[in-house]
N, C-alpha and C positions, 0 to 999 in steps of 0.2 A: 453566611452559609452559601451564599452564590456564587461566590468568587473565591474559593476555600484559597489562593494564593494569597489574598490582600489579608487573611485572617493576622498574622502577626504585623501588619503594616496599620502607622499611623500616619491620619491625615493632616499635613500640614499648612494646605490653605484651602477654602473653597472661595465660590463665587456663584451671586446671585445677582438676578437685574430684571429688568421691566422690557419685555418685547411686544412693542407696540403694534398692534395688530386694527386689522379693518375689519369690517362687518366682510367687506365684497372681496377681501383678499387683495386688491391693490393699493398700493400707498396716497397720501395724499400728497398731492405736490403742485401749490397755486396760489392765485389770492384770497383770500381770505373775503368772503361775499359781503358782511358785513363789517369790516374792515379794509379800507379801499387802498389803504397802504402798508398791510401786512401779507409775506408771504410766510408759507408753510410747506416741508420737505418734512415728512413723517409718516410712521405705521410701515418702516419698511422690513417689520418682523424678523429683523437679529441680521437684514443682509445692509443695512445701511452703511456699512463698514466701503462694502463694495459698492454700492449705489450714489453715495456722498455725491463724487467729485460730476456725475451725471447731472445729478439731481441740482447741484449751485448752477452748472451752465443751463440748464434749463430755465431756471429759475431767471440767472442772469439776463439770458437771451430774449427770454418775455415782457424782461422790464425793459428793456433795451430796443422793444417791437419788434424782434427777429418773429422771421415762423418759429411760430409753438404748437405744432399740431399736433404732437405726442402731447405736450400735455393738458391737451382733451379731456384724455383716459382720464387721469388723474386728478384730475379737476375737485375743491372741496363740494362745487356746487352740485357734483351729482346726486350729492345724497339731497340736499332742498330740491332738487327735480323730482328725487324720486318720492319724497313726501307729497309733492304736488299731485302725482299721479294714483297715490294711494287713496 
């Protein structure tokens, strides 16, 4: 009834998925605090698509000791700071 056009139309496919989301609204993208050899690029809430190819040179660039000062932000560890301060 809301769309009275689609009323004689059937649906042919849909799609459902998992959009990973943060408490603080920004992604994570770092090492992993207690895993000193994993990184992680995630929670980037359905724009990952566009974020990817950012998100590996970052990643790369930090393994590699380039400046990483954007990813500060990002950092997993901010959420263990901000339990510290709670």
């Amino acid at each position: 009834d809301i769309y009275p056009v689609l009323k004689n139309r059937r649906v042919i496919r849909t799609f459902t998925g998992v959009r990973a989301a943060v408490a603080d609204g920004l992604p994570i993208v770092g090492l992993m605090p207690q895993h000193r050899r994993t990184w992680i690029a995630s929670g980037f809430e359905g724009d990952g698509i566009c974020l990817s190819a950012w998100a590996g040179r970052a990643v790369c660039d930090a393994i590699f000791d380039k400046p990483k000062s954007v990813l500060d932000v990002f950092s997993p560890n901010r959420f263990q700071e901000m339990s510290e301060v709670v």
